[in-house]
Structure formats: C-alpha cells, structure tokens
N, C-alpha and C positions, 0 to 999 in steps of 0.2 A: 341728634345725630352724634355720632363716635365716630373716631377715626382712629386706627391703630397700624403700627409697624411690623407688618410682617417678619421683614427682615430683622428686626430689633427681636424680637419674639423670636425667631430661628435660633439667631447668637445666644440668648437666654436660657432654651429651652437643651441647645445642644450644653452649654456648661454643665447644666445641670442632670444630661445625662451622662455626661464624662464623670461627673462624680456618684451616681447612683451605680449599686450595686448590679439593678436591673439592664444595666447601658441604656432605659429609656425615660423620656421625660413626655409630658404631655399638658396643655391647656388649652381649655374648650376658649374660643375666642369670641361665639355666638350661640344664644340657642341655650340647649340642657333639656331637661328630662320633659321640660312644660313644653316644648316647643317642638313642630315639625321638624324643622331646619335645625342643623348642628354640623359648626365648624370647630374642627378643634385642630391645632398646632404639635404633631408630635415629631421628637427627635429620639432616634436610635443611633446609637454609635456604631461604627463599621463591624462588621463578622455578627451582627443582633439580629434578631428580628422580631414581629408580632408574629405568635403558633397561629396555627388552622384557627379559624375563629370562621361564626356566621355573620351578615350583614341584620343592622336592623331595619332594614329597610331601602332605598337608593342611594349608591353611593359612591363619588371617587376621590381620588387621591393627584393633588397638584403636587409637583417636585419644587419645593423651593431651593432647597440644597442637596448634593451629595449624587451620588447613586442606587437606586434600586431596583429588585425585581419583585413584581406581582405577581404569586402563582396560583393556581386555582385548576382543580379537574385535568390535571398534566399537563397542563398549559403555562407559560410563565411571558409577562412581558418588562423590558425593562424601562426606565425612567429616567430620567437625567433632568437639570432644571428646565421648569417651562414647559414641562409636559405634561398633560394630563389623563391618568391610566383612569377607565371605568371600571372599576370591580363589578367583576361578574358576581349574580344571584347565586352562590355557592360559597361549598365551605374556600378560605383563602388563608393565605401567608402574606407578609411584606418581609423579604428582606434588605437590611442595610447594605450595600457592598463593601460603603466608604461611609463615614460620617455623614449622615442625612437628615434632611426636614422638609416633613411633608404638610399640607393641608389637607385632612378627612372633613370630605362633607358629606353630610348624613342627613337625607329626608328620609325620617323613618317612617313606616308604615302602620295608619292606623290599625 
C-alpha cells in the first residue's frame, strides 16, 4: 500500500508551474502507460490552459484547487474544489481561471 498527499502534491505541482514557461506542471500519481487506470495531478496557472486535445479513453477531472472551466462541442462547465467534471468522449479544453489543481483519471481504452 502507498499513501500520498494530495494536497501536498497540488502546492508542489502549482510552484512548479509558476515557474515553468508552460504555466503547467504535471505528475502521474498512479498508473502510466502499463496500466488501465491513470491518475495524474496537474497544475495550470490562472489565464492557461490544456488546447483541444482527445480522451484516451474514460475520463474526469476532480478540482482540488483554483477554478475552471471544461469545454467540449460548445459546451463548457465550470469547477470549483470538490467537484467532479466528466469529460465528454470529444475533442476538449481545460481552462485555468485562477491558479488550479486538478486530478485527471484516465481508464484508457483497450
């Protein structure tokens, strides 16, 4: 068994996107390329975002910190802590509003 800090992991991931060029930082906290399941911990800094991008498979996004919106197919919904957006099977966006940290889970599809 493993136990990890969410929270600890947000503050971490967001320094390190305040100091990237990208405004974003990311780590996979379960899972990876061998496995179904994949959580990984990203932080985008306010006014950033992830572009249009596809799913690899099912997948949502928990608001640990900050504000965001989810868009997809002209639809957008937003996020605040403790909420948990289902990304629709389509192309999507995430934007930062404010300084945020998300959890992406990803059961990809064989």
């Amino acid at each position: 068994m493993q136990k990890l800090s969410l929270i600890a992991l947000a503050r971490e991931q967001l320094q390190l996107a305040r100091a990237a060029s990208s405004g974003r930082s990311a780590t996979t906290v379960y899972g990876g390329h061998e496995h179904v399941l994949r959580q990984t911990v990203i932080a985008i800094v306010g006014g950033r975002a992830l572009d249009e991008h596809v799913n690899p498979g099912e997948a949502t996004v928990h608001v640990l910190r900050g504000q965001v919106t989810l868009s997809a197919s002209g639809n957008s919904w937003s996020g605040a802590p403790g909420d948990l957006l289902i990304i629709p099977d389509s192309v999507h966006s995430l934007e930062a509003l404010e300084d945020s940290v998300v959890l992406l889970t990803v059961a990809k599809t064989p």
